[in-house]
N, C-alpha and C positions, 0 to 999 in steps of 0.2 A: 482533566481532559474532557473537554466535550465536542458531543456528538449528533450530529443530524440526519437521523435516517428518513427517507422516503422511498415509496413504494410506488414505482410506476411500471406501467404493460402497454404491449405493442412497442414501436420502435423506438420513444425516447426509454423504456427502462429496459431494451437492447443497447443501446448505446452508453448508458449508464455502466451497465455491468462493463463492458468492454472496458471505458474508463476509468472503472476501481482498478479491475484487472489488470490492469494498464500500466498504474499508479502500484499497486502492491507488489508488479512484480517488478520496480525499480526502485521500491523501499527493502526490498528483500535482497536485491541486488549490491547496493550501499550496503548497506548491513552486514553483508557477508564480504565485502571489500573493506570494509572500516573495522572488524569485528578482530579482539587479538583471543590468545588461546583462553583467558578465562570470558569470553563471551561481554566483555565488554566493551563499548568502541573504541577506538585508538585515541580521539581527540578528546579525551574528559579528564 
């Protein structure tokens, strides 16, 4: 897995964050709709 962080202020890394946030809370969201009792996803 790789990863690219950057670091921005004022309104583009407002917008950013929102973004991730955005993004995480509909990877969170799958995750817990695809997820069975042992915490694995359903489709593997």
């Amino acid at each position: 897995m790789v990863f690219d962080v950057q670091l921005l202020d004022g309104p583009e890394g407002e917008a950013l964050a929102q973004q991730q946030a955005r993004v995480l809370r509909e990877v969170t969201e799958w995750l817990a709709q695809n997820s069975s009792a042992s915490g694995r996803t359903t489709n593997q």
